[in-house]
Every structure is written in C-alpha cells, then in structure tokens.
C-alpha positions in Angstrom: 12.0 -136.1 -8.4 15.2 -138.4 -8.6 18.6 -137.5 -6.2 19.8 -136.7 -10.0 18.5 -133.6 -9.9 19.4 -132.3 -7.3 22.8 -130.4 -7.2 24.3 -130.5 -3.9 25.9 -126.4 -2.7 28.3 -126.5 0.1 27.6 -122.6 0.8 23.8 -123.5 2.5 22.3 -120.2 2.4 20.2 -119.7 5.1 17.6 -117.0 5.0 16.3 -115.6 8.8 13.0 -114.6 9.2 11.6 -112.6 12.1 7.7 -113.4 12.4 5.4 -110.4 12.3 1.7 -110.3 11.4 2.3 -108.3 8.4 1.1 -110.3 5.9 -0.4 -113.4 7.8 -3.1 -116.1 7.3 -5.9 -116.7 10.3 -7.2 -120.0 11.0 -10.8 -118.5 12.2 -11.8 -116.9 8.9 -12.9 -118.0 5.9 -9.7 -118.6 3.8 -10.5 -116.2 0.7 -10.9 -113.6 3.0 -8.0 -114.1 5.7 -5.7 -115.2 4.0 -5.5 -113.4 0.3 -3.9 -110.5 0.3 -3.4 -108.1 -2.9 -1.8 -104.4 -3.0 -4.4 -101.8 -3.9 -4.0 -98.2 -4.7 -6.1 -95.1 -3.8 -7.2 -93.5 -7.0 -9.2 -90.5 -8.1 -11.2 -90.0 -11.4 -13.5 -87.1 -12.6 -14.6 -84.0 -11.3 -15.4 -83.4 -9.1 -13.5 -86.7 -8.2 -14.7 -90.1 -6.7 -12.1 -91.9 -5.1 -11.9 -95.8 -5.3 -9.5 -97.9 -3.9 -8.4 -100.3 -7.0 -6.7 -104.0 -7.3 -3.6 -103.4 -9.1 -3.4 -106.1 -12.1 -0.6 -106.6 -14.7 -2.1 -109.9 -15.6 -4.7 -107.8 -17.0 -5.6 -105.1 -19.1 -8.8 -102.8 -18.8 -9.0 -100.2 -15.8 -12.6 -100.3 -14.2 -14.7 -99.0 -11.4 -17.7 -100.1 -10.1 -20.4 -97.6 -12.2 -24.0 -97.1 -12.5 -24.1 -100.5 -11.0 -26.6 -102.6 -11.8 -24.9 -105.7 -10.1 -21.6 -104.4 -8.1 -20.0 -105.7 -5.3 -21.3 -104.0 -1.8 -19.4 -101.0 -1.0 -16.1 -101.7 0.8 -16.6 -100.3 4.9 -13.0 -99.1 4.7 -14.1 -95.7 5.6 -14.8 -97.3 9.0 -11.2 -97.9 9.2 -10.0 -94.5 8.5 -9.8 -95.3 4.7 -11.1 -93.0 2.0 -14.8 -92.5 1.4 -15.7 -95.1 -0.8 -19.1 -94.3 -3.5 -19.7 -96.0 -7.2 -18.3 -93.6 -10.2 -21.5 -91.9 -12.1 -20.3 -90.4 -15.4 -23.4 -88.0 -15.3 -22.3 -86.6 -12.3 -18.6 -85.7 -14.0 -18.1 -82.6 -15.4 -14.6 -84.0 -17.6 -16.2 -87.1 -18.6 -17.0 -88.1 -22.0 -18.6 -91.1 -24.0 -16.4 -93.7 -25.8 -18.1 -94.6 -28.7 -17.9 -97.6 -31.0 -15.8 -95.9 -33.6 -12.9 -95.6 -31.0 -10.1 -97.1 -31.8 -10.0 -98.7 -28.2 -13.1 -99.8 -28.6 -12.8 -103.9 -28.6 -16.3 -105.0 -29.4 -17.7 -102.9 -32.2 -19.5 -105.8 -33.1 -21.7 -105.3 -30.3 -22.6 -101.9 -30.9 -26.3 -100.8 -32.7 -24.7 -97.9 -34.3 -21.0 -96.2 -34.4 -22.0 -93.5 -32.2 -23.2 -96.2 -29.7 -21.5 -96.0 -26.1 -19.0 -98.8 -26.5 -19.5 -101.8 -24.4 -16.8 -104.2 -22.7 -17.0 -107.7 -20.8 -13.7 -108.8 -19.2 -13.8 -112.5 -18.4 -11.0 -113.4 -15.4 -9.5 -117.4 -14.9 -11.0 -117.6 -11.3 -14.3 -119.5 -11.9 -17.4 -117.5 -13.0 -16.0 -113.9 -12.7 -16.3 -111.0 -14.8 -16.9 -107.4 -15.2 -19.2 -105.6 -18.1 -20.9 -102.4 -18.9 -19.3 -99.4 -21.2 -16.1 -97.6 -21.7 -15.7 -94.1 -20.7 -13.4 -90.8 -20.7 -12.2 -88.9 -18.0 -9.7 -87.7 -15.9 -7.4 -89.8 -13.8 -5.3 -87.9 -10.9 -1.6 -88.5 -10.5 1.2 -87.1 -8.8 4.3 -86.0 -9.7 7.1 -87.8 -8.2 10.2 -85.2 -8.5 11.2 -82.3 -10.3 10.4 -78.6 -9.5 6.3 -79.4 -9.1 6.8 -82.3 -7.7 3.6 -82.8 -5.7 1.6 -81.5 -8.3 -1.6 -83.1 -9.4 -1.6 -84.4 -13.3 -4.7 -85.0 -14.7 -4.6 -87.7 -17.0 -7.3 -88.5 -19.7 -7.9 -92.0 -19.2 -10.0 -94.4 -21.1 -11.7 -97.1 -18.3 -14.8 -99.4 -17.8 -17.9 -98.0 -16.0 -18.6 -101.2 -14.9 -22.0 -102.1 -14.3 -22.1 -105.6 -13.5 -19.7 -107.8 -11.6 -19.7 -111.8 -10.7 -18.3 -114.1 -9.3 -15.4 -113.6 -7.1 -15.8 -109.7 -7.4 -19.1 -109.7 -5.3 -17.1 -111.5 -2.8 -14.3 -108.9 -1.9 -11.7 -110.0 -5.1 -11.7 -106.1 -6.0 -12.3 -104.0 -3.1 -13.9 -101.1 -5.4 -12.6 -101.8 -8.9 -9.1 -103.3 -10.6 -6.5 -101.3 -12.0 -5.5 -103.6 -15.2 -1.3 -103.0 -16.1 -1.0 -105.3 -18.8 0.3 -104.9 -22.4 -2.8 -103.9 -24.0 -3.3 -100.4 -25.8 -6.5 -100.2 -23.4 -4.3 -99.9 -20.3 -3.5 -97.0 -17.4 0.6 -97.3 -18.6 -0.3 -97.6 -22.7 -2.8 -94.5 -22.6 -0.1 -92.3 -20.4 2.8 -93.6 -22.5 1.0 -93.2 -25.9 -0.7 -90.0 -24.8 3.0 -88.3 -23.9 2.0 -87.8 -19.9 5.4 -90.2 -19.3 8.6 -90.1 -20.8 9.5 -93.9 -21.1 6.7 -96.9 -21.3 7.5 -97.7 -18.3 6.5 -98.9 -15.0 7.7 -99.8 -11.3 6.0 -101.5 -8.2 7.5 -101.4 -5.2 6.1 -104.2 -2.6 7.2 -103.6 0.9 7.0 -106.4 3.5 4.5 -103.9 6.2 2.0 -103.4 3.2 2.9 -100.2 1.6 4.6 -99.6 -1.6 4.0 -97.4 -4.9 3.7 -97.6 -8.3 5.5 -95.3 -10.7 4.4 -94.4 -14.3 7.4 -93.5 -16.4 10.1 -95.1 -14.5 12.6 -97.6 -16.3 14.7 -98.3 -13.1 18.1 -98.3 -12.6 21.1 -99.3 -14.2 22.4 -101.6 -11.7 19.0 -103.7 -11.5 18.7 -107.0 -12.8 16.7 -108.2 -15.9 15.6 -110.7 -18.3 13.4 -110.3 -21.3 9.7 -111.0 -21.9 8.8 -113.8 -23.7 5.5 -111.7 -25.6 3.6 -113.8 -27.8 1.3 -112.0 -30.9 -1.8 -112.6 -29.6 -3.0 -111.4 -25.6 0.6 -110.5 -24.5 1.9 -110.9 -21.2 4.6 -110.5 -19.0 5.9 -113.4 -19.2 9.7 -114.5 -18.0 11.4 -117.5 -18.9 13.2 -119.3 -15.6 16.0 -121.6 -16.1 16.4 -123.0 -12.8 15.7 -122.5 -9.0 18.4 -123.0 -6.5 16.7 -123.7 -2.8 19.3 -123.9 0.0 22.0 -126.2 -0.7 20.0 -127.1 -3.8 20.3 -126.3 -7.1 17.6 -127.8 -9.2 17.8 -127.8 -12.9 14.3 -127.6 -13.7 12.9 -124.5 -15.9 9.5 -123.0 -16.9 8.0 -119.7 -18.3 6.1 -117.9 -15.6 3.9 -115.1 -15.7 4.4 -112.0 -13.7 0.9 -111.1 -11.8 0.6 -108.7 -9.2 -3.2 -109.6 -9.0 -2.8 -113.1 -7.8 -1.7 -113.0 -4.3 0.7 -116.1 -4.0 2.9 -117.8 -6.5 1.2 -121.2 -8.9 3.4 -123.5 -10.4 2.7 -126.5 -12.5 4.9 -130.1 -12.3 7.9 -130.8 -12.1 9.0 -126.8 -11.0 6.7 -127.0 -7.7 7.0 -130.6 -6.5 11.1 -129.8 -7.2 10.6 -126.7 -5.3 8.5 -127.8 -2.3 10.3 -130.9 -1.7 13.6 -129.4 -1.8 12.6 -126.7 0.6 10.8 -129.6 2.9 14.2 -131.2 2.8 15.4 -128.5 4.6 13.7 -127.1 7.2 13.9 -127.3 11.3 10.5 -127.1 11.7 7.6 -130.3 11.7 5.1 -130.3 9.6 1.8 -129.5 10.0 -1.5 -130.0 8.3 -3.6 -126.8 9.1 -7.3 -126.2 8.3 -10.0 -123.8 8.3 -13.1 -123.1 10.1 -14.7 -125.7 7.4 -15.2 -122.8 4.8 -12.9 -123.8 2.4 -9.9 -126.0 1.7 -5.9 -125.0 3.0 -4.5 -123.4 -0.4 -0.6 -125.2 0.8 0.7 -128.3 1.1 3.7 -127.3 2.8 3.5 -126.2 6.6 4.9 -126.2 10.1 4.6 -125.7 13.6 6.5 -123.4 15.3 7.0 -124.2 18.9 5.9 -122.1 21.9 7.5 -118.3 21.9 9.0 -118.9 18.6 9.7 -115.7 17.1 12.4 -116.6 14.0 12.7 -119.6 11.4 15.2 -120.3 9.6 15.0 -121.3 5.9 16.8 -122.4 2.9 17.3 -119.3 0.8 14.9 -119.7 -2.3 16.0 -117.8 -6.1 15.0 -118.3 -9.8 17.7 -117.9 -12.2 16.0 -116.3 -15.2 16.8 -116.7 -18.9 20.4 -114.4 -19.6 21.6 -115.5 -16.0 20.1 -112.7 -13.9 18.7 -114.4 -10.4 15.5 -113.2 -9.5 15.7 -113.6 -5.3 12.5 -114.9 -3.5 12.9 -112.5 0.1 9.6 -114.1 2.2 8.8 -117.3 0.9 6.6 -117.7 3.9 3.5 -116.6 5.6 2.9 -116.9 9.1 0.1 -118.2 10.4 -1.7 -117.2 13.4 -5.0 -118.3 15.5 -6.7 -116.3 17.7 -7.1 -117.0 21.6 -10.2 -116.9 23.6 -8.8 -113.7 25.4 -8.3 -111.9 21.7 -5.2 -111.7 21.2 -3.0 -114.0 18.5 -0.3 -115.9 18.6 1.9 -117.3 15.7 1.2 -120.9 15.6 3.0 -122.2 12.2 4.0 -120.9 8.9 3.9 -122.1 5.5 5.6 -122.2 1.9 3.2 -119.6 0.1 3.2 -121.7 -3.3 0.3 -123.1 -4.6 0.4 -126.0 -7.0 -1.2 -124.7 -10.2 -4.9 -126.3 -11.5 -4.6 -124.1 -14.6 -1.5 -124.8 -17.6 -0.1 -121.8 -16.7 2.9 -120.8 -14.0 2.2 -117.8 -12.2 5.0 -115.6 -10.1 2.4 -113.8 -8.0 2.6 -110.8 -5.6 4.5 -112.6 -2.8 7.5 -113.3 -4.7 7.9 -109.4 -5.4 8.3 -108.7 -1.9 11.0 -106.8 -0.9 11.4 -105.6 -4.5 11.2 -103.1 -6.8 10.0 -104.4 -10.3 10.3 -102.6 -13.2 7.8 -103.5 -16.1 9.8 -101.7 -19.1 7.5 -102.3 -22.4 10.0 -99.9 -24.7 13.0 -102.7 -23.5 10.8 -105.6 -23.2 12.4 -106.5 -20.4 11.6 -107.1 -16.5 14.1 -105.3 -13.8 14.1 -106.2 -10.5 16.6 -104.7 -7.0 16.1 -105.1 -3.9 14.5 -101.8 -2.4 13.3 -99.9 0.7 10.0 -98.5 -0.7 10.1 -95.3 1.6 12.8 -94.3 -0.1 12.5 -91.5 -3.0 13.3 -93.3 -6.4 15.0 -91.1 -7.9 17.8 -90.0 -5.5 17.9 -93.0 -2.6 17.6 -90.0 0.2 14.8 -91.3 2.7 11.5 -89.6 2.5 9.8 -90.7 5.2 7.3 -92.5 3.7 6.1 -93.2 0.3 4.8 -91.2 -2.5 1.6 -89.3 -1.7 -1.6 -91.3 -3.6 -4.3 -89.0 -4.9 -7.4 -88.8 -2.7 -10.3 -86.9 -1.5 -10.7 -83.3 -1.2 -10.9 -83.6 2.3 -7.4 -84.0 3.9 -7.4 -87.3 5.7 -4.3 -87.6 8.2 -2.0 -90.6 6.8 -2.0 -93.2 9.8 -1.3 -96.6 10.1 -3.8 -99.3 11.2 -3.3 -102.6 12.5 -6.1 -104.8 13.0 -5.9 -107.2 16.2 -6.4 -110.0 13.5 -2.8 -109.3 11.8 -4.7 -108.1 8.4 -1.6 -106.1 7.7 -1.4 -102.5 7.4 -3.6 -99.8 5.9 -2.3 -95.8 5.3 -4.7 -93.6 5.2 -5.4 -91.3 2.2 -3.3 -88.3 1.3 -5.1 -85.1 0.0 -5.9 -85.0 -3.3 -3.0 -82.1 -4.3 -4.0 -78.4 -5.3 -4.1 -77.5 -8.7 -1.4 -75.4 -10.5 -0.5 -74.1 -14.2 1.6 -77.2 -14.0 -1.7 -80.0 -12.8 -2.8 -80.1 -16.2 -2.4 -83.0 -18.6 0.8 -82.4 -20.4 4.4 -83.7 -20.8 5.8 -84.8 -18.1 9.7 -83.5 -18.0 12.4 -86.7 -18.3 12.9 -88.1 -14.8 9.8 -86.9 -13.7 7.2 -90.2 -12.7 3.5 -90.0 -12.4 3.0 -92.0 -8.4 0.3 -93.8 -6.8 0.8 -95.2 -3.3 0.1 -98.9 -2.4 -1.8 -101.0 -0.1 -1.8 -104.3 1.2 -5.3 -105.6 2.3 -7.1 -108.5 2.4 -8.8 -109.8 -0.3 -9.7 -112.6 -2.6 -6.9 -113.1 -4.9 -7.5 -112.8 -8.7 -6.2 -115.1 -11.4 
C-alpha cells in the first residue's frame, strides 16, 4: 500500500487491553481445536425433550441436530464438564414430532423425493473443505423463553421445522458443531423466519449479544434500540446474506480509504478479508504497535491461521493498541473492541503464561470478506430482516435488554428436566468459560405456542467454546 493512502489523525486513539485467558489460543494443541472458538447455545426440542448444544450460524440457513445418525460426529463429553447431557435427537422417540413431506413448502429438494408424501430430504454443503450435513426434515417443538413481560420465564414451545441429520463430514466429525448448528440466515427455512412467519415474535427480528468472558444471548423478536447504530444490507435475489457494505477503516492515527462488502457470520470464529482491505489493515496496525513481532507455531498439527503477532515481555499484563473501526455505508462506524487474542503456552509445572498476542484477522483464500464472531465482541448486533438493516451498541450482556437494570446474569437458556446449577468453568488451558444449563422452565397456560405480546423476546443463552470454526 502507497503512503497515499494513508491519512494521517493527530487524535491516536489508543485502545488498552488487559490480558485474560478468555478467549485465547494455546501453542500445545492442535490449532482447530485450541484456538477456534464459536458461541453455542443450549437448546431443547421434542418431548420429552433432548437437549443439544448448537453452533449459532447466520451465514447459514437450516437448523439441524445430529439424528438417527448413521455418520455423526462422536458425542460431545461436555457432560463431564458440568454441561448438559448430551444424546442424538430420535423423532420416534417424540411425542410432538411430525414428518415434513415433500409437498411442504419448505421442502427444497422435491426433486429428490419418490413420492409427495415422501419424508423430505436435505443436504447442506458448508465453504470449509469437504463438509456437509444430510438426512430429512422434521417437525417439532423448539423450547424458548420468554424474556419480559408478566410470564416472563415462561417456556414457549415453538413448532420448528429442522434437519434430522443423519450424516455429517468433514469438519463436523472433527468438533466444527459440538452437537448440531443453529442456521440464522435469510432463508424461509430458518429458527427467526419460522418464529417470525409463524407469529411467535412480534418483529423479524434478532439480537446477539457477544461478551468478552464467553456468555451472551440471543433474542428472537428484538429490533434493538433507537440509539444503536446501523447500516443496510446489501441482499442480493438469489442465497441472501447479511451482507454490509464498509467504506473505510480508520486504525490508530490511520484512516485508510479502502472499502469492501463483508459478510456478517457468527459461525466463523475470526474475521477474513481479501486484498487491498487486509494488507491496508494489518500493515497499518503493525505500524503501530509497541510490541516485536513474533512468528508462532504449533505442535506441527497445522499451520498459524495469522500473520500478525508479538511477544509480550515477561509479567506483561496490558498492550496497548491502535484503536481499530469500519465506517459502514450511511456513515455509521462499526467499532472493532478486541482485535486481539492472547496467546498462551503451557509450563512443565501446568500452569500458563501469556506469551504473545496476535491480530485475529485472517487473510481470506475464498472471494468473499467475512466479519466473523470476534469483531462482535463487546456488542450487541441486531439482525433486523423487516428494516433490512444491521444495528450494533456497545453492551454489557448481563444486563436485561429491555430496561438496562442488571440481572445478574443473562437470560436463562432452555435445558434439561433436571435442574443443573448454572456455574462457571474455567479450564487450566484458558478454553474460556462454560455456564452450565438452566432448567428447562415449567409449563403454564401461557408455554404454549402462541403470540408473543410486543416487547416480549423469545431468549437463548450463549456460549463460548472451543471449536473448529465454520465458513
């Protein structure tokens, strides 16, 4: 990039970081399994219900569970950890669940069907190498919560069309979905379009709130607030996305007038970005740091995903960085809060020690610019498909979204029938944070599928784990 570009700012924002082991990336594991980190929520389908602990997606569409499995990834151990107890969905065994035929209107490949009354059969193909998930859509109930109002608490059960998915390759039998992927995207097959077309929220509508320990929640029905910022999505007619348009980047002292479209994907873990926007980026933020740089590597299972690292020094506990922001088409700036992950390696004693950190950017292989998960940290982003916009504040995630009065802790996720105290656990390997499950909420006249009243959201609580990021 020429010195042309570059727009020199007197101001120098500085951004200062403490280091924690939040979200951080180990130099003794395998990379895709250290390092990759998606948020996940706890969800509950049929009756009686299964729980599954779900990749949330909005670069993709179709909701599916591992199902009948005649090629699924191994159960996850998180019930070793305190986590939820994980089993595959068998729509035999539901009560609520019925059989999507080929005469559905969600139904995508009638083509493949012997007869219209044929169970009707999906195959979601994924851009990380050789991955996929197949095998037949199904009916049943989905458990929510709802957020506020006078049965707030109460459990919704929400008729949801989603895959019974049989088989899975590729990076699913290696962790990428710890038991299933929650797809968010535009498509009429989708968890928001099905509770938005089916009248269980008020507003097509959805938030995510990312949190930097881990835990967050999504909210069904909420349109955010009116002092958030937005900008419009670009949809195109055929497999819409949300997809932004960015105008320029400002990095420190920097402002660089270089723009891109970019699509918003909470199911790939750090941000990809094609030339000139990340060699404009990463240089500019080189330019500008205390640190030296440093040329990690792992245990010789895989290649360093960035370029751009350093060394912290002995006892270093803070960095200061140049302060990183998009501006967004219609002027809105879209701030980038922890551009950074830590990295750590682990002594012979145990214990770990923060070693380095590096720019979590990833130059894209692919003709496509992604804004992934790490960018949406600290935020709460608002997915508003009546608007066609994207919102985005700045947000503590434990706080209730509807009144800003602290709650203690976020939105309670459905779970099990068996109460499972919400704790927090911290792995000596900084793997971030994992809450328990919350009981799955008692039924009342209100916990039936139904309208939900206007400011009233349908929640499931997030988590942060490790896991093999999907593109």
């Amino acid at each position: 990039m020429s010195p042309s570009a570059l727009t020199d700012r007197t101001d120098n924002p500085r951004l200062f970081l403490q280091i924690t082991f939040a979200t951080t990336a180990r130099l003794v594991d395998p990379i895709d399994r250290s390092i990759r980190r998606l948020h996940y929520a706890e969800v509950a389908v049929g009756t009686p219900n299964t729980t599954f602990l779900v990749a949330l997606d909005t670069g993709s569409d179709l909701f599916w569970v591992p199902c009948d499995c005649k090629q699924c990834s191994p159960i996850t151990n998180i019930t070793a950890q305190g986590g939820p107890d994980l089993r595959p969905y068998s729509p035999a065994q539901s009560s609520t669940s019925k059989t999507v035929t080929c005469d559905n209107g969600l139904c995508e490949r009638p083509n493949a069907c012997a007869t219209r009354n044929s169970s009707c059969p999906y195959a979601v193909r994924y851009v990380s190498a050789n991955t996929s998930s197949s095998g037949v859509l199904v009916e049943d109930v989905l458990y929510l919560t709802r957020e506020r109002g006078a049965v707030a608490g109460a459990a919704v059960k929400a008729p949801i069309v989603f895959g019974c998915g049989q088989v899975q390759t590729g990076a699913f039998l290696e962790g990428a979905a710890m038991d299933g992927l929650m797809g968010l995207g535009m498509d009429k097959v989708s968890v928001p379009s099905i509770l938005a077309s089916s009248g269980l929220v008020k507003s097509d509508s959805f938030s995510m709130c990312f949190s930097r320990d881990g835990v967050g929640r999504i909210n069904f029905g909420d349109t955010g607030s009116r002092d958030q910022a937005e900008t419009p999505f670009i949809v195109r007619s055929t497999h819409p996305t949300y997809n932004i348009s960015v105008t320029s980047m400002d990095v420190g002292s920097n402002s660089l007038p270089v723009g891109f479209s970019a699509v918003v994907d909470s199911g790939t873990s750090f941000t990809y970005l094609n030339d000139p926007a990340y060699t404009a980026l990463t240089t500019s933020f080189n330019s500008q740091v205390n640190e030296r740089r440093a040329n990690f590597s792992t245990d010789g299972s895989g290649p360093f995903p960035f370029e751009y690292c350093y060394h912290l020094s002995n006892n270093q506990t803070t960095v200061e960085l140049p302060v990183v922001s998009l501006t967004t088409k219609g002027g809105a700036v879209f701030p980038v809060l922890h551009p950074v992950v830590p990295i750590v390696d682990q002594l012979t004693n145990g214990k770990i020690r923060a070693i380095g950190y590096c720019l979590a950017m990833i130059k894209s292989d692919i003709p496509v610019d992604i804004i992934g998960q790490n960018f949406m940290t600290g935020l709460k982003v608002v997915f508003n498909r009546e608007r066609s916009v994207l919102g985005w504040q700045k947000f503590d995630c434990y706080k209730d979204v509807k009144t800003g009065d602290d709650a203690g802790s976020p939105a309670l996720a459905p779970g099990p029938t068996n109460q499972v105290n919400p704790r927090e656990n911290e792995s000596p390997a900084g793997n971030g944070s994992f809450t328990g499950a919350a009981p799955l909420p008692r039924q009342s006249s209100a916990g039936h599928a139904g309208r939900v009243p206007s400011g009233v959201f349908l929640s499931l609580m997030l988590l942060l784990l490790a896991a093999a990021a999907i593109v």
